[in-house]
C-alpha positions in Angstrom: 0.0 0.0 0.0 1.2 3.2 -1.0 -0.1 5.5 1.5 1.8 8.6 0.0 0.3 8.4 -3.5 -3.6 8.1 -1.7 -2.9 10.9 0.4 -0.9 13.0 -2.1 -4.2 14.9 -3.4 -5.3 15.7 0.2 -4.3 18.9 1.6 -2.7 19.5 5.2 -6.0 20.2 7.0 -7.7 17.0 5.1 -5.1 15.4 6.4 -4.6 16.4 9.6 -8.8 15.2 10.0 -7.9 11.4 9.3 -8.3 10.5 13.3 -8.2 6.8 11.9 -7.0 4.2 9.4 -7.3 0.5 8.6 -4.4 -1.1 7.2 -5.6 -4.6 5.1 -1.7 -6.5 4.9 -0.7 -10.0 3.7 2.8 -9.5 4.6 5.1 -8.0 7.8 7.2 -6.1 4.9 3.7 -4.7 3.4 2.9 -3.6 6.9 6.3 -2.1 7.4 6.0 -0.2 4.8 2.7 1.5 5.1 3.6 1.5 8.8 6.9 4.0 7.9 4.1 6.3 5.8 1.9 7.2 8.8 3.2 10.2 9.9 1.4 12.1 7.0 -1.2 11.9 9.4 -0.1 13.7 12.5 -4.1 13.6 14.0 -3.8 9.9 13.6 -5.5 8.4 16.9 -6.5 4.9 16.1 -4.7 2.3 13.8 -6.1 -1.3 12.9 -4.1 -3.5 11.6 -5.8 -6.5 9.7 -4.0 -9.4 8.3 -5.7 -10.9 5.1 -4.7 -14.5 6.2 -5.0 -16.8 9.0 -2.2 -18.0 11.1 -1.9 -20.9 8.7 -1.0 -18.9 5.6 1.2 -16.2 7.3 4.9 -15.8 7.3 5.4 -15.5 11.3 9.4 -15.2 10.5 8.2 -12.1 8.9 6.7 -10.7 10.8 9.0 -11.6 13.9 12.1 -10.0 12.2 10.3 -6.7 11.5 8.1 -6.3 14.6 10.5 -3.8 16.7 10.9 -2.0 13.8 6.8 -1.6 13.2 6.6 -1.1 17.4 9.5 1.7 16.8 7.5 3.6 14.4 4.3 3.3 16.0 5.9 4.7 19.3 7.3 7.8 16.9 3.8 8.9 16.3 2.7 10.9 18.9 -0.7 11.4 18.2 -1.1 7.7 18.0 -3.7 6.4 21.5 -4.6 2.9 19.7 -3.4 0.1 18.2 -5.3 -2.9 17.2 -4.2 -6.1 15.3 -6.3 -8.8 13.7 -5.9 -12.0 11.9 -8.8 -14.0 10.4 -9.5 -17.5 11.8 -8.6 -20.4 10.4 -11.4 -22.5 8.6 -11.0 -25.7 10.5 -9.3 -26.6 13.6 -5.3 -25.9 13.9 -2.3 -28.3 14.4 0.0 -28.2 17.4 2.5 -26.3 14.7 -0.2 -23.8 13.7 -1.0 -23.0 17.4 2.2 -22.9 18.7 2.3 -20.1 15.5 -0.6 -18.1 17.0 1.2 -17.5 20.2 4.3 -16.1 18.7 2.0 -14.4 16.6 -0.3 -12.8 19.9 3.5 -11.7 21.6 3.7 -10.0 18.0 -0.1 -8.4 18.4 0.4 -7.6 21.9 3.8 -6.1 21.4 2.7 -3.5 18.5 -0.6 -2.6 20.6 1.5 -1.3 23.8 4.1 0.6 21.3 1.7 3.5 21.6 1.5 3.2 25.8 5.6 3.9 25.8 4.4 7.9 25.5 2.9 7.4 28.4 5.8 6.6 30.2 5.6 3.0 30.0 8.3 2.2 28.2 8.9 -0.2 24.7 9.1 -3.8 25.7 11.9 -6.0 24.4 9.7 -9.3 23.7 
């Protein structure tokens, strides 16, 4: 998502009015990326983050090697109260494998969702 190109033919006060976004990702990289484009919204309050794949179909390596980077740049924006993350169920029951994927994956959530308390004096975590 190039968040950039959408917001390019918004003005400053337009811009400023965007109190909240949902970001649609199939990817840690993809969520990076849009991730590193938020502060052209300096009233941003609320972000949702929602993964277009179950645990099964995700790349939780991905997501792993990038997630201090995303919590960095989350705790940079300081308008920033909320931070939600979402991953679609899987269609039928999961594996030991595949659940044992969705706990590394909830330290992820979890971590990215208190990056925004750390301006409150809470400080980043180092899961």
């Amino acid at each position: 998502m190039d968040l950039a190109s959408l917001l390019d033919p918004l003005g400053p006060v337009r811009r400023d009015a965007i109190t909240a976004l949902t970001i649609v990702t199939s990817s840690g990289s993809e969520a990076l990326t849009a991730m590193q484009q938020l502060h052209l919204l300096p009233g941003l309050r609320e972000l949702e983050l929602r993964r277009e794949m179950s645990v099964r179909y995700l790349n939780i390596t991905n997501w792993s090697l990038l997630k201090h980077q995303m919590q960095a740049g989350l705790a940079k924006l300081e308008s920033l109260r909320e931070v939600k993350v979402f991953t679609p169920e899987a269609s039928s029951a999961l594996t030991p494998a595949e659940e044992q994927r969705l706990e590394k994956l909830r330290g992820i959530d979890a971590l990215l969702e208190r990056s925004v308390s750390s301006m409150d004096g809470a400080g980043m975590g180092t899961d």
